[in-house]
C-alpha positions as CSV (number, residue, x, y, z in Angstrom):
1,X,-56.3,-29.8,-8.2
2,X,-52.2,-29.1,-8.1
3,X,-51.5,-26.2,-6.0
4,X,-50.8,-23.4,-8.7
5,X,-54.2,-24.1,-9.9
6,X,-55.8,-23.8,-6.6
7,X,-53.7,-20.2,-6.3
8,X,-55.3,-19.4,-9.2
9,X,-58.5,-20.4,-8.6
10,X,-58.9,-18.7,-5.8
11,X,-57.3,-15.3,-6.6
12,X,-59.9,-15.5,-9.2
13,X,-62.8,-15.8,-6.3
14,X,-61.0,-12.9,-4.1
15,X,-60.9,-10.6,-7.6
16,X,-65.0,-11.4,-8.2
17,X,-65.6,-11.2,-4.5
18,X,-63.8,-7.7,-4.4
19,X,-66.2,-6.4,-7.8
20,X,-69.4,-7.7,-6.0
21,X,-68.7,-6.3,-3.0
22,X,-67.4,-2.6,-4.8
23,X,-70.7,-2.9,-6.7
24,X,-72.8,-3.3,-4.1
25,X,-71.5,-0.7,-1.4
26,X,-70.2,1.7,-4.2
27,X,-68.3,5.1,-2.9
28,X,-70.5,7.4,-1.1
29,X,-71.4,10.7,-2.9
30,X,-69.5,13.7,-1.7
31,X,-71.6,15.7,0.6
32,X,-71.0,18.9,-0.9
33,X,-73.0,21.8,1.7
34,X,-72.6,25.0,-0.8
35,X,-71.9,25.7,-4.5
36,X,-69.8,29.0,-5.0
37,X,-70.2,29.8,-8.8
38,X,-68.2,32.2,-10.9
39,X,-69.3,32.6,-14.7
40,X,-71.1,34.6,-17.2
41,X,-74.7,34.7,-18.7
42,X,-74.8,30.6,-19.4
43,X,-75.1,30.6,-15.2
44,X,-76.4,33.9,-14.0
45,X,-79.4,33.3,-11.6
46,X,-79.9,36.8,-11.7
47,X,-77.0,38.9,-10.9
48,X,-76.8,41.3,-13.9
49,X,-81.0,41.7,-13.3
50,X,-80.3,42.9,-9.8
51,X,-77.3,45.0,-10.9
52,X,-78.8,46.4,-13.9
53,X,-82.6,46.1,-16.1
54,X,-84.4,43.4,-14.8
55,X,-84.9,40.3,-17.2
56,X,-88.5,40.0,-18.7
57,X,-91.0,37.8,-19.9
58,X,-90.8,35.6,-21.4
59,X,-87.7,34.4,-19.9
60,X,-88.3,32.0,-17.2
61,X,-91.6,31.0,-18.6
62,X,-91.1,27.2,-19.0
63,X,-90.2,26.7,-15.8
64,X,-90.4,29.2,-13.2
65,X,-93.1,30.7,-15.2
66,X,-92.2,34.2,-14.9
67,X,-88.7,36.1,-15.4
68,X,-86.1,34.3,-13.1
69,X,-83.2,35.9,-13.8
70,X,-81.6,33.6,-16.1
71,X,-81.0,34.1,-19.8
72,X,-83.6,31.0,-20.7
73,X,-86.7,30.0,-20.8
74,X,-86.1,27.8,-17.7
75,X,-83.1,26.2,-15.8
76,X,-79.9,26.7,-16.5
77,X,-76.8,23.9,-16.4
78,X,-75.7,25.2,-12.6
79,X,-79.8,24.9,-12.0
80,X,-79.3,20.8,-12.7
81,X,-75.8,20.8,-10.6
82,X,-77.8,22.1,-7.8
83,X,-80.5,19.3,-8.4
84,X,-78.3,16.8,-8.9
85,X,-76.4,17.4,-5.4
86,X,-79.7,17.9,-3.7
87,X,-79.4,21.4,-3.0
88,X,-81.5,24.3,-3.6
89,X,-80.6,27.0,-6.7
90,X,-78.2,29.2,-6.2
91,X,-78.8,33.0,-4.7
92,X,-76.9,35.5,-7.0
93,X,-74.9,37.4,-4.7
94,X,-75.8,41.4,-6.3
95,X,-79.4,40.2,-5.4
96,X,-80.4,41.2,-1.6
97,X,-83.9,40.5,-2.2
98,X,-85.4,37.4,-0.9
99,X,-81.6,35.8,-1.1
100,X,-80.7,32.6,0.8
101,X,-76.8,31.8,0.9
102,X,-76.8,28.8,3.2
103,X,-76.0,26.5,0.3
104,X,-74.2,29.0,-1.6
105,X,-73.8,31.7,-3.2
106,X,-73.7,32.9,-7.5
107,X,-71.0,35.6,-8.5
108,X,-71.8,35.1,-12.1
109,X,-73.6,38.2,-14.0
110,X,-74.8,38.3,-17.7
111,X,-71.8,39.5,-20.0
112,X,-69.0,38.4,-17.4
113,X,-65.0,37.8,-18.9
114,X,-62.3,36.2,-18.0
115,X,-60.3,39.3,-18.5
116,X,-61.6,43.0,-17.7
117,X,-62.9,44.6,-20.6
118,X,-61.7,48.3,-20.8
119,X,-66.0,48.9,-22.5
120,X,-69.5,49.4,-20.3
121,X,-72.0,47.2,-20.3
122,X,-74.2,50.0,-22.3
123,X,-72.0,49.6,-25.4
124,X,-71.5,45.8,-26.1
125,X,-73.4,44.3,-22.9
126,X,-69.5,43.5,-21.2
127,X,-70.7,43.3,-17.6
128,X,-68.4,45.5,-15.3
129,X,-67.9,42.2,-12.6
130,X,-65.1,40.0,-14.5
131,X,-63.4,36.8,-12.7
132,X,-61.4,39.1,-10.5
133,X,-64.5,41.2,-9.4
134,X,-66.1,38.2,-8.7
135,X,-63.6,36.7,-6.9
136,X,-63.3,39.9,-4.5
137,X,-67.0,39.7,-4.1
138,X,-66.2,36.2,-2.7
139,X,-64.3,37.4,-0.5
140,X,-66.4,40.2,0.9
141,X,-69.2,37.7,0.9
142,X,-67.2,34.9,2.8
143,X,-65.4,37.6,5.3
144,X,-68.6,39.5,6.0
145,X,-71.3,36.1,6.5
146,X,-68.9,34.1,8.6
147,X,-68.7,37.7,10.9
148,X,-72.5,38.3,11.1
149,X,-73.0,33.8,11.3
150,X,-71.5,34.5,14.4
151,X,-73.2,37.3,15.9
152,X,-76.8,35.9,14.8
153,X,-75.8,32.2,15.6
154,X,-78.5,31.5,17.9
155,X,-81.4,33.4,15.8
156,X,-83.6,32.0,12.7
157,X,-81.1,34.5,10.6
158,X,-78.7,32.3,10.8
159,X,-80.3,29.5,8.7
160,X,-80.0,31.6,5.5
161,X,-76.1,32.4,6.3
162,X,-73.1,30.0,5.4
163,X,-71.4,28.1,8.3
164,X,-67.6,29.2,8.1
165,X,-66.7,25.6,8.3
166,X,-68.6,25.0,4.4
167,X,-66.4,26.6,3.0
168,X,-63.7,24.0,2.6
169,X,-66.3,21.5,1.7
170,X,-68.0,23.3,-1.0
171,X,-67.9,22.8,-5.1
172,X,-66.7,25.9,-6.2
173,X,-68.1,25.8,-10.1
174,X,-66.8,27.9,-13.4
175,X,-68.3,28.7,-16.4
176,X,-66.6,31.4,-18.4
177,X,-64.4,32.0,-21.1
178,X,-67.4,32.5,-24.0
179,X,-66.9,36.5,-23.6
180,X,-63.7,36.7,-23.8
181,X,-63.6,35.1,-27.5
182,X,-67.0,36.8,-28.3
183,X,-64.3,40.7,-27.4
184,X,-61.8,38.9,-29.2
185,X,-64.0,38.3,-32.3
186,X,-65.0,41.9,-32.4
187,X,-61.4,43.6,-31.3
188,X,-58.6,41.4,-32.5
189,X,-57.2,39.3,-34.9
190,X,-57.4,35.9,-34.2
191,X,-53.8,35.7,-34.2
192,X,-53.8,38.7,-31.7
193,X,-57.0,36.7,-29.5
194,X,-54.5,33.0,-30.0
195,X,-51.6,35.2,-28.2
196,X,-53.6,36.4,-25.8
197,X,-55.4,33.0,-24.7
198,X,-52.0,32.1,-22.1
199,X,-53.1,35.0,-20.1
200,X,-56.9,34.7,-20.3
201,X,-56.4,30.7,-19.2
202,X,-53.9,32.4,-16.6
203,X,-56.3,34.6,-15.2
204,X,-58.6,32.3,-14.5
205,X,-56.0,29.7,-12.9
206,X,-55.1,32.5,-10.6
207,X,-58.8,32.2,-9.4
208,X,-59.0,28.7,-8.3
209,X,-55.0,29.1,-6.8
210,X,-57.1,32.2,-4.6
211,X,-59.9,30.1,-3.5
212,X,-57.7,27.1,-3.0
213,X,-55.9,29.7,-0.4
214,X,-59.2,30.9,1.1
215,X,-60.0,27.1,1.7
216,X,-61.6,25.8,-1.3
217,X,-61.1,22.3,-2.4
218,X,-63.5,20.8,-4.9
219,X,-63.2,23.1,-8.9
220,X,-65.4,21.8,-11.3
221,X,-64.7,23.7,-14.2
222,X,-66.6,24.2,-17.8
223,X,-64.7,24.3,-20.6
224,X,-66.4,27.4,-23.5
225,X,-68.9,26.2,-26.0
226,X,-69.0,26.1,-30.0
227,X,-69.7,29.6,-30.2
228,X,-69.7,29.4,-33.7
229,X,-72.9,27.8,-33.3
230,X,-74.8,30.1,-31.8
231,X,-77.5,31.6,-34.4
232,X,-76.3,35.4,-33.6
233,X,-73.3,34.7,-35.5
234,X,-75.5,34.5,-38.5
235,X,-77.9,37.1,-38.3
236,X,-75.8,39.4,-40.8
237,X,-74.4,37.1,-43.1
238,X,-75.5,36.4,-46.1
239,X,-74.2,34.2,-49.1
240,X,-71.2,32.8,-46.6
241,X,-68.0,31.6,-48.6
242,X,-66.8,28.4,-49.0
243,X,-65.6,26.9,-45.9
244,X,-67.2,29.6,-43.9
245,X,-69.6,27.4,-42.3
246,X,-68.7,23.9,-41.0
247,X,-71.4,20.9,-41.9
248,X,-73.8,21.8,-39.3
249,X,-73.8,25.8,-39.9
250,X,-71.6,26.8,-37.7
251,X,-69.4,29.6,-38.3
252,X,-66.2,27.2,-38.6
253,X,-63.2,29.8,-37.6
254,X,-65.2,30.8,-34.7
255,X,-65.1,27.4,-33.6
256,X,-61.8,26.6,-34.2
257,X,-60.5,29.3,-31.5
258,X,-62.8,28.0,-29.0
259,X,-61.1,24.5,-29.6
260,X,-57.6,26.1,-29.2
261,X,-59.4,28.2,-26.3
262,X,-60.1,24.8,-24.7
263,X,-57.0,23.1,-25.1
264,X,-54.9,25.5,-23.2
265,X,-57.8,25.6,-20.4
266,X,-57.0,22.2,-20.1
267,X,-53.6,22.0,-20.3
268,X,-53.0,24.6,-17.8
269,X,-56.1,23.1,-15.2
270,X,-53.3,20.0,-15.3
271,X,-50.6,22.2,-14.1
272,X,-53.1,23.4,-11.6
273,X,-53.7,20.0,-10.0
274,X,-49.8,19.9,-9.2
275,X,-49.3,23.0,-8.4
276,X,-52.8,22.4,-5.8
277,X,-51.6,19.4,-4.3
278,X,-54.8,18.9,-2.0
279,X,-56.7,20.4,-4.7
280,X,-59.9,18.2,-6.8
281,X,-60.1,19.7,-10.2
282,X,-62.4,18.5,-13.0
283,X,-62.2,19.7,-16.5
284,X,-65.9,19.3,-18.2
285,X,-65.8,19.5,-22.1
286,X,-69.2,21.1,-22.0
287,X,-67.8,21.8,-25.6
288,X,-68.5,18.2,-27.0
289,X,-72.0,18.0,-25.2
290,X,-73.4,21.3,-26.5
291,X,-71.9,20.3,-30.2
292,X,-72.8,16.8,-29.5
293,X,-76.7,18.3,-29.1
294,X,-76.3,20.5,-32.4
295,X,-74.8,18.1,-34.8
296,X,-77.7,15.2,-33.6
297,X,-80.4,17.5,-33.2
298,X,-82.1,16.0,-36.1
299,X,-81.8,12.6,-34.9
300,X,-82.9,13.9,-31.5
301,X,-86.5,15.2,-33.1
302,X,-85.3,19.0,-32.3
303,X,-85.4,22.1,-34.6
304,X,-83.0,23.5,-36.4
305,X,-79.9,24.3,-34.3
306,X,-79.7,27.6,-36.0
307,X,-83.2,28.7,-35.3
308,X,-84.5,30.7,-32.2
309,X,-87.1,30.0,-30.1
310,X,-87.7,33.5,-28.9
311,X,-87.5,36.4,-31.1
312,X,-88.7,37.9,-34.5
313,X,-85.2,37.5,-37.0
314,X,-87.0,37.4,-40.2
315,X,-83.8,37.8,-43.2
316,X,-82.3,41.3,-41.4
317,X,-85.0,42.4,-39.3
318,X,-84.3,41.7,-35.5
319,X,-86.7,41.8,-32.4
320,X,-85.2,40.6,-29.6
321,X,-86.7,38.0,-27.4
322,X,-89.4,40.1,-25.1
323,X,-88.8,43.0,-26.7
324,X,-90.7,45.3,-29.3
325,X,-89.5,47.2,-32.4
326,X,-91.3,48.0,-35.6
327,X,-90.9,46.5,-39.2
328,X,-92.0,47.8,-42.0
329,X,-94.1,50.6,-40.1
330,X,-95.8,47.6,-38.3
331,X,-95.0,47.1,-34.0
332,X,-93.5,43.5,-33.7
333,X,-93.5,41.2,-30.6
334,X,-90.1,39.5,-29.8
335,X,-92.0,36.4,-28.5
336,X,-91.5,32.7,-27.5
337,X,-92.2,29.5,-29.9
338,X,-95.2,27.3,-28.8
339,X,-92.7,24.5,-27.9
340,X,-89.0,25.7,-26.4
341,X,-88.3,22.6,-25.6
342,X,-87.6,21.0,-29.2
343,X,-85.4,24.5,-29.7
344,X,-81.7,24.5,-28.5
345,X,-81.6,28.3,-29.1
346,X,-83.3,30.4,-26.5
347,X,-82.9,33.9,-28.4
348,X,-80.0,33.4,-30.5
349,X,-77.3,33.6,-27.8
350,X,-78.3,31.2,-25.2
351,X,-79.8,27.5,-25.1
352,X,-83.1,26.5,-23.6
353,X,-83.7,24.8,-20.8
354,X,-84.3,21.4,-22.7
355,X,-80.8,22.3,-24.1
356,X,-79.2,23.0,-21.1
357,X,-81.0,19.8,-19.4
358,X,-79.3,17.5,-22.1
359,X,-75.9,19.0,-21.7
360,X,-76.0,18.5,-17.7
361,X,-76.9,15.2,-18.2
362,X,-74.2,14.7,-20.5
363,X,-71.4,16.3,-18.4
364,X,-72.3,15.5,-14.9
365,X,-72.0,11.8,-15.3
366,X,-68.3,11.9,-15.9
367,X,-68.5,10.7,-19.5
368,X,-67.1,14.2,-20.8
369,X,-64.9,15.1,-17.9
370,X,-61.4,14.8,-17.0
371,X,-61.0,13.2,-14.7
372,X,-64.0,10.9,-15.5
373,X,-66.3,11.3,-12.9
374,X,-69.7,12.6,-12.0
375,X,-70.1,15.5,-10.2
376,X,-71.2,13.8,-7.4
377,X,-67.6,12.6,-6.6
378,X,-65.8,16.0,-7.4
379,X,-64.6,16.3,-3.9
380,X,-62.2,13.1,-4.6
381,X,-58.5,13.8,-6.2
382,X,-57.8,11.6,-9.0
């Protein structure tokens, strides 16, 4: 053998040596102690029920069997983050009740923008706590445990406080942006909603720069979902024009904004990661997985997309899910299918808890994220 074929030969055995040995001791997981979420409705563990009317039966029922909190019949996608980095569900920070915030803490409440809403939650269901809100809650929350950690350090009440040093290690998680369209639907034009998308992608940017300040290191953030799939959108149409509805039933305009929505999230959560210079930030197109579920759900064995689980919507009679109303003179029952978990659609403006399962499973392996990587490497800058 001459000698350049022997340099080959055995930079070819150092190259396979190199992928056995990466394969077989792989990168450790990040050991994430706490989530901090921020979000609306699609991550709520039960803020807006501790702020405001409880959530009743029969949310929660597939799972927790009994109201929970959430907006589902079960788990919700920041439920299967908390699984899937082994750590228990998230406390919603408005709830004092039986709260634990040693792994965490949820700002997230039912209804929650991007961008204060100038309405009350009694007119439209806007929560009052937008990003900012939230964010100051954060601070209160991290100011206030780390001065009472260290005044009950030595007790058993320290075990359901955060250690100030988690913080910095914790995956601080976003989910919102779904409102803000849902305002701009009703308010604007969508030529007035595309000019103001810079500032709502801004406002949220400003969030993670604030907890990049306070310590935080590790942003996983959602992109907004194909709102123009959700079966509220149809309850009062009839007859739809041409073009109206894309070829899965989906209200195509609607759609279209989230898209542009999503592309200047993105864009500016690049920006962020050089402006952030110690900063891991992961975009998750939890856009393409929930559309992803809708336009295979027949493939998949599921129900319609467009049809709810819980809930009488019979042509334009509408009981919400858990409630009661009358039709036709007779009392109707908003209640669950026999089998949520074939349905996508909770009540008409959330998914199930099968739904939400297929989307986590879907975004937290990296295969829908940029950068791609699971969740369980978030704490490591691409």
């Amino acid at each position: 053998m001459g000698f350049r074929s022997l340099v080959v030969a055995t930079w070819f055995l150092l190259v396979v040596l190199c992928f056995l040995s990466s394969a077989a001791d792989p990168m450790p997981p990040c050991e994430f102690p706490a989530i901090y979420n921020f979000g609306d409705s699609n991550s709520d563990t039960g803020g807006i029920s501790a702020a405001f009317v409880p959530i009743s039966a029969p949310y929660g029922e597939a799972f927790f069997h009994r109201p929970a909190g959430r907006d589902s019949d079960g788990r919700l996608i920041v439920d299967f983050i908390a699984e899937r980095l082994r750590l228990p569900y998230l406390s919603a920070y408005l709830n004092s009740i039986g709260a634990n915030y040693r792994h965490g803490a949820n700002f997230a409440t039912g209804g929650s923008t991007i961008r204060r809403q100038n309405e009350t939650i009694f007119e439209y269901g806007i929560s009052p706590f937008a990003l900012d809100m939230q964010i100051v809650q954060f601070d209160q929350f991290k100011a206030r445990t780390t001065d009472l950690y260290s005044q009950v350090k030595s007790t058993p009440d320290a075990e359901k406080l955060p250690r100030a040093e988690d913080f910095s290690k914790a995956l601080y998680t976003f989910d919102l942006g779904q409102n803000d369209l849902s305002v701009g639907f009703r308010k604007m034009s969508f030529d007035q909603l595309r000019a103001a998308m810079p500032d709502i992608v801004n406002q949220l940017a400003s969030a993670v720069k604030h907890l990049y300040e306070q310590g935080g290191r590790a942003f996983w953030i959602h992109n907004t979902g194909p709102i123009g799939c959700l079966p509220v959108n149809l309850f009062y149409v009839s007859n739809p024009a041409p073009g109206y509805l894309d070829e899965h039933g989906c209200v195509k305009a609607q759609n279209e904004m989230a898209i542009e929505f999503n592309s200047k999230l993105k864009d500016r959560v690049a920006r962020l990661r050089a402006e952030l210079p110690e900063a891991a930030i992961t975009y998750v197109d939890v856009y393409s997985a929930k559309y992803g579920l809708i336009s295979n759900a027949k493939n998949l064995g599921l129900a319609d997309p467009l049809k709810v689980c819980c809930g009488y919507h019979v042509n334009f009679d509408h009981i919400w899910c858990g409630n009661k109303g009358k039709v036709n003179n007779t009392e109707v029952y908003g209640a669950s299918c026999k089998d949520p978990s074939v349905f996508i659609s909770w009540d008409g403006v959330h998914y199930s808890q099968a739904a939400n399962q297929w989307v986590a499973d879907h975004t937290q392996n990296g295969s829908l994220t940029d950068p791609p990587i699971p969740i369980t490497q978030a704490c490591r800058r691409k």
